[in-house]
C-alpha positions in Angstrom: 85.0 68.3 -52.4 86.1 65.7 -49.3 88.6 63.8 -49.9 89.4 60.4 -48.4 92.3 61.9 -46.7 89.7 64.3 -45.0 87.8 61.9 -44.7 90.3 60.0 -42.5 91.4 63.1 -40.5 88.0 63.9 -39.7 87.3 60.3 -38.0 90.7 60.8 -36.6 89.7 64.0 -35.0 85.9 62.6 -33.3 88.1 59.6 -32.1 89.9 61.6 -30.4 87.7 64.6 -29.2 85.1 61.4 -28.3 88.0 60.2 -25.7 88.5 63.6 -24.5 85.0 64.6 -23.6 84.7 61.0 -21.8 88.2 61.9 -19.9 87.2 65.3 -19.0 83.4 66.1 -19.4 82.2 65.4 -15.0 79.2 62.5 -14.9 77.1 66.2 -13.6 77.3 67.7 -16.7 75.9 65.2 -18.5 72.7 65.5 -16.6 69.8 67.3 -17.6 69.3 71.1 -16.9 67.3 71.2 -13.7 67.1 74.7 -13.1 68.7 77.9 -13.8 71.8 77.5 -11.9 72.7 74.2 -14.0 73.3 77.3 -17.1 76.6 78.7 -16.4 76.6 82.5 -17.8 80.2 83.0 -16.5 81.4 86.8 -15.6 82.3 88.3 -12.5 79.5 88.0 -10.6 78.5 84.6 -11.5 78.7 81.7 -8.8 78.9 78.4 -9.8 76.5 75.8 -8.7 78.8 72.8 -8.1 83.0 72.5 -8.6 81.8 70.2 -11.3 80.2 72.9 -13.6 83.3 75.0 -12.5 85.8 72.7 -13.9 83.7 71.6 -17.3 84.2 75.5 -18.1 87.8 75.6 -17.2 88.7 72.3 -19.3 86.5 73.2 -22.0 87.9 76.9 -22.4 91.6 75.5 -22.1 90.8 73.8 -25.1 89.5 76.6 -26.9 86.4 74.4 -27.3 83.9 77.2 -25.7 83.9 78.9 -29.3 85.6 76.5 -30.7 85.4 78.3 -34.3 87.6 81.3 -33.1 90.6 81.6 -34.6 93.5 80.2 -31.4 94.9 83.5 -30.6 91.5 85.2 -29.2 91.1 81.8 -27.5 89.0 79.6 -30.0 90.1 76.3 -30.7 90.6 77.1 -34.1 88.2 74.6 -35.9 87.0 74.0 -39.1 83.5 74.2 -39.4 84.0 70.7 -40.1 85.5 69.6 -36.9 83.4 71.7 -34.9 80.3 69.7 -36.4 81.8 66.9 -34.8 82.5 68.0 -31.5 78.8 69.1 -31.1 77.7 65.7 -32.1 79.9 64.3 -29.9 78.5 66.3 -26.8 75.0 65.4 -27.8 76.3 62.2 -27.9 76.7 61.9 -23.6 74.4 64.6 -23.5 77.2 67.2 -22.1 75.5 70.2 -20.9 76.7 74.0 -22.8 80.2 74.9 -20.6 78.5 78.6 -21.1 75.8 80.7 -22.8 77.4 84.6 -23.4 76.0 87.1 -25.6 79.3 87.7 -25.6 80.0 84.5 -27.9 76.8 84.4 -29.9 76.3 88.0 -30.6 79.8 90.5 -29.4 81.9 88.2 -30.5 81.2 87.7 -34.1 80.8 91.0 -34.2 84.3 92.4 -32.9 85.9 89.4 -35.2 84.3 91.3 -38.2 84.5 95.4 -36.9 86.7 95.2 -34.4 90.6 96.7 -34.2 93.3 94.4 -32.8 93.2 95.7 -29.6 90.2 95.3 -28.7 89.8 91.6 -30.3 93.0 90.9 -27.8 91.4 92.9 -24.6 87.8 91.0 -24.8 87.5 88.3 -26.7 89.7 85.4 -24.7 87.8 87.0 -21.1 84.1 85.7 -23.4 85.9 82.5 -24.5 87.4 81.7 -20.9 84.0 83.1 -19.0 85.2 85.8 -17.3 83.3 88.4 -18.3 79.7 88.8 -19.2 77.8 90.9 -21.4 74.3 92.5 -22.3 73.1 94.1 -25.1 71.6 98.5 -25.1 69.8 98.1 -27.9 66.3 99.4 -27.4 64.8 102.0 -25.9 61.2 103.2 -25.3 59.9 104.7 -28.6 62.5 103.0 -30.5 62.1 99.2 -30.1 61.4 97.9 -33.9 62.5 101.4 -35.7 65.8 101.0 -33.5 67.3 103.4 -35.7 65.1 106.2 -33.7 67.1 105.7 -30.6 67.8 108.7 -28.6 70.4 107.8 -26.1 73.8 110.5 -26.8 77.5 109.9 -27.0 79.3 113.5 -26.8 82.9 113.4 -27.5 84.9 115.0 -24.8 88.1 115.1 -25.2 89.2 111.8 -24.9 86.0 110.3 -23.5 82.4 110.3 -24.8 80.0 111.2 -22.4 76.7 108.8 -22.2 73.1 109.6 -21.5 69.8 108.1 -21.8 68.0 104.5 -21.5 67.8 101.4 -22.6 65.3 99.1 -22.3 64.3 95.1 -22.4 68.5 94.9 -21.8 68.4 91.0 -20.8 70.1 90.7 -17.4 71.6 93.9 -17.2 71.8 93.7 -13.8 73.9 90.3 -14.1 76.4 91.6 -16.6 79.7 92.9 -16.5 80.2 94.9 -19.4 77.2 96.8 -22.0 77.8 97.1 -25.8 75.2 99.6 -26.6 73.9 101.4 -29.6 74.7 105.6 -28.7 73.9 108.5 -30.9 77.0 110.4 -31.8 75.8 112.5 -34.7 72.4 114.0 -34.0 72.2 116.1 -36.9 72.7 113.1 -39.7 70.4 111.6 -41.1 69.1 108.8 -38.5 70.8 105.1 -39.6 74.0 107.4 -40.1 74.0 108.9 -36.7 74.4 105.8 -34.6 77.7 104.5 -33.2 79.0 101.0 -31.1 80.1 101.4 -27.8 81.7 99.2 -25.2 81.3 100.0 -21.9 81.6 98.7 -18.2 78.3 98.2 -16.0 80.1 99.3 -12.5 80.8 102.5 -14.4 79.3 106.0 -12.1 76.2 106.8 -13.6 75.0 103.6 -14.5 71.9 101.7 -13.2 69.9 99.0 -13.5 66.0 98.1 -12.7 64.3 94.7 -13.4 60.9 94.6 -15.6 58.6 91.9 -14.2 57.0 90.0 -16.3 54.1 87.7 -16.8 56.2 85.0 -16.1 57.2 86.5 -12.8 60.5 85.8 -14.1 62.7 88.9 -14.4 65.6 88.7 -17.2 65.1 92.2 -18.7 65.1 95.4 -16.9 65.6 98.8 -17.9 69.3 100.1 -17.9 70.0 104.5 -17.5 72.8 106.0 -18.4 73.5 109.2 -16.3 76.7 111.1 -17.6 78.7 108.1 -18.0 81.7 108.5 -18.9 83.6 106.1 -21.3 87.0 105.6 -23.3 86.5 106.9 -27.0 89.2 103.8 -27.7 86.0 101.4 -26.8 84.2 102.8 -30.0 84.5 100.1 -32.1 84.2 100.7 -35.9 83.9 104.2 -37.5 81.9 107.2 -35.8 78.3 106.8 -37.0 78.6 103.6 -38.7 77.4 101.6 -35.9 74.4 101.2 -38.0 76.2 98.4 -40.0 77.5 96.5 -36.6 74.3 96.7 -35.6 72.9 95.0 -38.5 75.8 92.4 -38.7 75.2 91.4 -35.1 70.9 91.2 -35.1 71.5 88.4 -38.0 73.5 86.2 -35.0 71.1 87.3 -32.5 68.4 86.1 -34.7 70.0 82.7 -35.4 70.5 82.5 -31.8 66.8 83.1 -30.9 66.1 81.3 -33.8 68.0 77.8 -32.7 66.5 77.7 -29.2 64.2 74.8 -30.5 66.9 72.6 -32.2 66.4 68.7 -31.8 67.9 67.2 -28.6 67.9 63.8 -27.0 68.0 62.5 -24.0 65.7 63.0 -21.1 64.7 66.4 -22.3 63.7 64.9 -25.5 59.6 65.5 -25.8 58.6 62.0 -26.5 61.0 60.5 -23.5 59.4 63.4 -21.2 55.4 62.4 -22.4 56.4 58.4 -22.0 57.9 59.3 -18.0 54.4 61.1 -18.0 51.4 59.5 -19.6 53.3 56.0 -20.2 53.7 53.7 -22.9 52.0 50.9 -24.7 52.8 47.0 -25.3 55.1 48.2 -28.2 56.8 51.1 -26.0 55.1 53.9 -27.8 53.5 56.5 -26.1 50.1 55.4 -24.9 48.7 58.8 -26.4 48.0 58.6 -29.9 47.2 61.9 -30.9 49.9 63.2 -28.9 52.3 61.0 -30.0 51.6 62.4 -33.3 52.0 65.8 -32.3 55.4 65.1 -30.8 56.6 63.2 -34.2 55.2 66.0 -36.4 57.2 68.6 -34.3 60.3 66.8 -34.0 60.7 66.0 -37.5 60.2 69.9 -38.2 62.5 71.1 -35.7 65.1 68.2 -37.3 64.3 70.3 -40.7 64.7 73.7 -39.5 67.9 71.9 -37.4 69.4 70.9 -40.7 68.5 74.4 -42.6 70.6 76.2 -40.0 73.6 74.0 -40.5 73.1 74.6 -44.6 73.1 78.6 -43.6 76.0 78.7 -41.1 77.6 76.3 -44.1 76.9 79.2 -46.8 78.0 81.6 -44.5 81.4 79.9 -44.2 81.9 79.7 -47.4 81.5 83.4 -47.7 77.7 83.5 -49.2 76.8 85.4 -45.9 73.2 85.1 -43.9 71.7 88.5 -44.4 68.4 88.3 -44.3 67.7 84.5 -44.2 68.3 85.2 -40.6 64.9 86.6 -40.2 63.5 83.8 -41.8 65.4 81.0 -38.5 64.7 83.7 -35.9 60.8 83.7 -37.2 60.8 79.6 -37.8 62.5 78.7 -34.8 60.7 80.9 -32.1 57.3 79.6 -33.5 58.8 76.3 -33.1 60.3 77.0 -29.4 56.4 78.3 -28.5 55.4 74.9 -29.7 57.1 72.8 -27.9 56.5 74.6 -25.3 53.0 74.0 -25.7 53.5 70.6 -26.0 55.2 70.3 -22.9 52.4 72.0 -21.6 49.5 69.3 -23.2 52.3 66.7 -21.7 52.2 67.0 -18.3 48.1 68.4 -18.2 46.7 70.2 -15.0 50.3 69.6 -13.3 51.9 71.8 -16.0 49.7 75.1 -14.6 51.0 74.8 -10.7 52.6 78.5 -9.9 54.5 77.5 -6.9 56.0 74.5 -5.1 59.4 73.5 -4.4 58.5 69.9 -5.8 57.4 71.6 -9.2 60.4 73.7 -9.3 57.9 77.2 -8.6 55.7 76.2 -11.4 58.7 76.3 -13.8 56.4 74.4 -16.7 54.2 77.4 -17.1 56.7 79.8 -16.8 58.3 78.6 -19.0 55.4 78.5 -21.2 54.4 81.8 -20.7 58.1 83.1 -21.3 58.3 81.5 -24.7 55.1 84.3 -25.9 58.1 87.2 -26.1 60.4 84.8 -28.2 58.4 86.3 -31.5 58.6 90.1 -29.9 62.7 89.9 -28.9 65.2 90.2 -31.4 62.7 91.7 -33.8 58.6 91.1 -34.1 57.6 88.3 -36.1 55.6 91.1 -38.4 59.3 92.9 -39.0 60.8 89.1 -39.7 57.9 88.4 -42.0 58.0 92.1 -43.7 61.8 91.5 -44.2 61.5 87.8 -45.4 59.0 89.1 -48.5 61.4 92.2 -49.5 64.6 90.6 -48.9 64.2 86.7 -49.2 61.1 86.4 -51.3 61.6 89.7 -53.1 57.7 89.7 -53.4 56.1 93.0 -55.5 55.2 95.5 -53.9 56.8 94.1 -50.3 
């Protein structure tokens, strides 16, 4: 139960993280994403586009603000879930752009909070929060995609080192990222979900290699990653030997939300019904012109408000210790059908202009790209017939499911 006094501490604490962001957040970054450049990924090998977006990462990590949930000495800013509410309205607010999208922070690092031992909490998780290191995800393989559990790829203790063979594939830029953490077999003979083990290794290690997947899009985020005798620390196994089954699990619920929240409601001008208005055009009243489209676009928005305020009562229950489980399924299976929408929308937007392929002045056909990308958000992370099975047993506890 809030109290007034929280109350007061709360307001206290948006008037003051309100007078921060307008001190320190650069006019640029409050701009809307143009292209993929304006998404800073951070890591090694990234370049940023402008000193701006250089220095909204630098102030914002200072601040702990980048995961701004993590507890202070792993680099978080050490916010309630409370406060952390308000300092994502507040960016909405002057429409501040993300200071950095990791796998590291929506997927590692809740992940090594939960399984991981001190030292390797202290060795990686302030490089995520500060952006200097950047990670992808060995997950699948060919012949073990939605029975992941089949995976195939070996971890042989050898002495002090495990040795690594095998593939991965569908690893999203793998040829970007810095460091891997990658599901490895380390007990061939047990029973398959018992066999499996979390390691942590670096990309630039020998034996490793990377080669993009083209897709329809003509886009290429995923590629396929092999692992030729690569050799790796047995300190970067994190949790128990063949009980990466568990980690596994715990980390495909925040991939899932992650996919899952990829449609959540934003304004400004990426908002659908100010992009169809700078399109089509409004009326006398200043609605869009478009009837039946404006429809569409209100019917959408106020379910992706919905699905918007569901997520905030999960991550809520999951504060308070009630755990996500498998009510994650149920936001990665809403909120991709919801992304592939919108997307579709945009689409019916901007009419025969949406399906141009190439042309600097239509960013290389970025609109149906786009489009066309959004098709894999219900195959990634988990098929929307696994979310669905998963959501009858587990949710719904249906007979017979």
């Amino acid at each position: 139960m809030m109290t007034m006094e929280d109350n007061a501490a709360l307001e206290a604490f948006r008037a003051e993280t309100r007078a921060w962001l307008e001190a320190n957040c650069p006019p640029e970054m409050r701009q809307p994403v143009d292209d993929d450049g304006d998404v800073c990924w951070g890591g090694r090998k990234w370049v940023f586009k402008s000193d701006a977006q250089r220095q909204w990462l630098e102030r914002m990590a200072a601040k702990g603000w980048t995961v701004p949930e993590w507890p202070t000495e792993y680099g978080g800013g050490g916010l309630s879930r409370e406060q952390a509410k308000i300092l994502q309205q507040e960016m909405r607010r002057i429409n501040a752009r993300s200071p950095l999208n990791s796998f590291g922070i929506w997927m590692l690092g809740p992940a090594l909070l939960k399984y991981g031992n001190e030292e390797q909490k202290k060795e990686h998780l302030p490089k995520i929060a500060r952006g200097e290191i950047r990670w992808c995800q060995g997950y699948s393989e060919p012949g073990a995609g939605s029975d992941l559990a089949s995976l195939r790829t070996s971890a042989v203790l050898e002495g002090d080192e495990y040795v690594v063979n095998g593939q991965k594939i569908w690893t999203s830029y793998a040829d970007k990222a810095d460091w891997i953490f990658c599901l490895v077999r380390t007990d061939p003979d047990a029973p398959k979900h018992l066999g499996i083990s979390f390691l942590l290794f670096d990309m630039e290690s020998p034996g490793v290699s990377t080669s993009p997947i083209q897709l329809i899009s003509g886009y290429s985020p995923f590629c396929q990653t092999f692992f030729d005798n690569v050799r790796v620390p047995a300190r970067n196994l994190v949790g128990q030997r063949g009980k990466g089954w568990d980690i596994a699990k715990y980390l495909l619920t925040h991939e899932r939300e992650m996919i899952g929240g990829m449609d959540l409601p934003s304004g400004g001008a990426n908002a659908l019904h100010q992009m169809a208005v700078r399109a089509i055009g409004a009326n006398a009243e200043g609605a869009l012109s478009d009837n039946l489209l404006r429809a569409e676009i209100a019917r959408h928005e106020i379910d992706a408000m919905a699905f918007g305020l569901t997520m905030e009562r999960v991550k809520d229950e999951a504060k308070a210790g009630q755990g996500v489980g498998a009510l994650s399924s149920m936001l990665k299976y809403y909120g991709t059908e919801l992304n592939k929408e919108r997307q579709q929308i945009v689409m019916s937007i901007h009419g025969s202009e949406s399906l141009v392929w190439e042309g600097e002045d239509k960013h290389d056909g970025d609109m149906a790209r786009t489009w066309l990308r959004s098709r894999a958000n219900s195959i990634e992370g988990g098929t929307s017939e696994v979310q669905l099975n998963i959501i009858a047993k587990r949710v719904l506890q249906l007979p017979g499911a």
